[in-house]
C-alpha positions as CSV (number, residue, x, y, z in Angstrom):
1,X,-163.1,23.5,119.8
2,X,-164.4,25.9,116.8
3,X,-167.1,24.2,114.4
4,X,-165.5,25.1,111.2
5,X,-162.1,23.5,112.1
6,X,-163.8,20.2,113.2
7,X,-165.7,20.4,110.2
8,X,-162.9,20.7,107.8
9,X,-161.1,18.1,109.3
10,X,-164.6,16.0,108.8
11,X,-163.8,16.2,104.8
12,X,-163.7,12.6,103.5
13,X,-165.7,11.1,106.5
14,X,-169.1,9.9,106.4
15,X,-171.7,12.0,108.5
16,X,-175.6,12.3,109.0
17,X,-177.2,15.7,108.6
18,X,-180.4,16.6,109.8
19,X,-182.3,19.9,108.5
20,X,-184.9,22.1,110.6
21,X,-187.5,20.7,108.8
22,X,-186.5,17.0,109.6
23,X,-185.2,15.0,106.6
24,X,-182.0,13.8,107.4
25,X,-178.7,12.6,104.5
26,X,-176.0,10.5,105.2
27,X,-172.9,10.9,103.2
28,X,-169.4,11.7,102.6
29,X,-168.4,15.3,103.6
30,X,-166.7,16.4,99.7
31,X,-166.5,20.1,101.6
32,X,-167.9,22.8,103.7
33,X,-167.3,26.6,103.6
34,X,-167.3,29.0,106.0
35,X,-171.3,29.8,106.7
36,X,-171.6,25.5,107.1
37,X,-173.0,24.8,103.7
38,X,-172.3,21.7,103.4
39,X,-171.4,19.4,100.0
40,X,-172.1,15.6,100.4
41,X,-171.6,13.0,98.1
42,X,-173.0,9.4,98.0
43,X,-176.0,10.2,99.5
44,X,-179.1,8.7,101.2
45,X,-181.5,11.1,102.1
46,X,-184.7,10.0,104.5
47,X,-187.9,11.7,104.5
48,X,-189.4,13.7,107.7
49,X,-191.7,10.5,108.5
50,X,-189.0,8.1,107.8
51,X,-191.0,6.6,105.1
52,X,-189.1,7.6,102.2
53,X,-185.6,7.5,101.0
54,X,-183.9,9.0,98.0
55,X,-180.5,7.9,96.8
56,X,-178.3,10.7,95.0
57,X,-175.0,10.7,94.0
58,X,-174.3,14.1,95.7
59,X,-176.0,16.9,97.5
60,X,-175.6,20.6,98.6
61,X,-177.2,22.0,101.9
62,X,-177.0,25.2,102.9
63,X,-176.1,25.9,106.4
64,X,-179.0,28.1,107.6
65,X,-181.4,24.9,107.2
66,X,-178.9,22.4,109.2
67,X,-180.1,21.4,112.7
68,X,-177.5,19.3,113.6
69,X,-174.5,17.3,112.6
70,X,-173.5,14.0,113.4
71,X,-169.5,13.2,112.9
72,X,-167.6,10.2,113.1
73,X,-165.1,9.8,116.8
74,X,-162.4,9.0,114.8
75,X,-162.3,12.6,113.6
76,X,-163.1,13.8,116.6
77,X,-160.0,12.0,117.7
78,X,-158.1,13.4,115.3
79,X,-158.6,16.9,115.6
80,X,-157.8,17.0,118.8
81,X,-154.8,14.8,118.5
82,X,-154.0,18.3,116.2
83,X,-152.0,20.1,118.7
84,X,-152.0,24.0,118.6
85,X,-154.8,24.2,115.9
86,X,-156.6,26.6,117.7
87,X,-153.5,29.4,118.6
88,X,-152.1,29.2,114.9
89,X,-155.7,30.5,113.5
90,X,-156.2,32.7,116.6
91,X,-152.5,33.9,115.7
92,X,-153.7,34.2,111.3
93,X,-156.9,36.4,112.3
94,X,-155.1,38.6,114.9
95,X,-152.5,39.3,111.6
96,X,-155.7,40.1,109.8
97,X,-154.9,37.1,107.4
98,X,-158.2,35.6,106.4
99,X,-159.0,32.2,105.7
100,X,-159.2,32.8,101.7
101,X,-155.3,32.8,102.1
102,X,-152.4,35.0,101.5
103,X,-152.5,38.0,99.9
104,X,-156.1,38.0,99.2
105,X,-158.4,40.7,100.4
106,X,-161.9,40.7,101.2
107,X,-165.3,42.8,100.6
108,X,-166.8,42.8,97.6
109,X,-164.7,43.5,94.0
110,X,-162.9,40.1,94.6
111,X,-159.5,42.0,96.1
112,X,-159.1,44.1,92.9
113,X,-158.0,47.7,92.9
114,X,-161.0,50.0,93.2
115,X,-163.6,48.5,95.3
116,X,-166.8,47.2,93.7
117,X,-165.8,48.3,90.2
118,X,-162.1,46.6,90.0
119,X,-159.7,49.0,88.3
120,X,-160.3,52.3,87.0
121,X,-159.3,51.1,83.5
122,X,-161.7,48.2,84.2
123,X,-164.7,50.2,84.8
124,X,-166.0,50.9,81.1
125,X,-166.4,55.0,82.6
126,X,-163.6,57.6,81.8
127,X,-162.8,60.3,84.1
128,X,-163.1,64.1,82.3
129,X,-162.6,66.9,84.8
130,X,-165.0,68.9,86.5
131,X,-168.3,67.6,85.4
132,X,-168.2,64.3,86.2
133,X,-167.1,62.1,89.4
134,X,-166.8,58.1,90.0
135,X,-168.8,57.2,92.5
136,X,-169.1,53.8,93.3
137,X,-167.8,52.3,89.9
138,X,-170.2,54.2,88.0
139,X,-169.4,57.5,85.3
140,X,-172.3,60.2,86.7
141,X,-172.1,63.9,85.5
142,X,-174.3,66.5,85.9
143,X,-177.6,66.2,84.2
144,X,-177.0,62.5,84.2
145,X,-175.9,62.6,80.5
146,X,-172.1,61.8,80.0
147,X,-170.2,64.2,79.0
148,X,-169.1,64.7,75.3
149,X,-165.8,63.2,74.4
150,X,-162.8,65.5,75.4
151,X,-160.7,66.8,72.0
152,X,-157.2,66.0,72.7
153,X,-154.6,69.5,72.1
């Protein structure tokens, strides 16, 4: 059973999260992502001693500070009622589709042309022969002045 898919399938469900450093919030799972941050909405939150509680209209929790999760059995039920969930994602990765969707790629730049930077035409810089090179999105030239502007013939 992988985390994230039981998770997703959580979306909609009520569920009690408690942090590392004790509090706990009850809610309704509005989504996760893929490092288990976590967005809840209508929200009771409870304070380390149990004393205190808080009532927000929604929350966001990021996953490094999450204990543990507690989810309904009906979803638990569901998801395994799900029948090859597991083999079709195993099957998307091994394609080296990720879970962004189709067509998209990853790394940084968003999945535009040109890494970092997007496009060449994108990148402010212009390219003028020998003394200057793009490097990593940026114009640098020799000196670290840019070159002058190139007459056309």
């Amino acid at each position: 059973m992988l985390p994230l898919s039981l998770l997703k399938t959580a979306i909609n469900h009520p569920m009690l999260v408690e942090l590392k450093n004790g509090e706990t919030y009850n809610g309704h799972l509005a989504s996760c992502d893929a490092w288990m941050n976590v967005y809840l909405t209508q929200v009771i939150c409870t304070s380390r001693d149990g004393d205190r509680f808080w009532k927000m209209p929604e929350c966001y929790i990021r996953g490094s500070t999450i204990k543990y999760l507690r989810i309904p059995d009906e979803v638990i039920e569901n998801y395994k009622e799900e029948p090859n969930r597991g083999q079709q994602m195993r099957r998307d990765l091994g394609r080296g589709n990720r879970p962004g969707g189709p067509g998209q790629r990853g790394g940084r730049g968003g999945g535009q042309v040109g890494g970092r930077g997007g496009s060449q035409a994108n990148r402010g810089g212009r390219s003028t022969g020998a003394l200057s090179s793009n490097v990593g999105g940026s114009t640098n030239s020799i000196g670290g002045a840019r070159p002058a502007k190139q007459q056309r013939r």
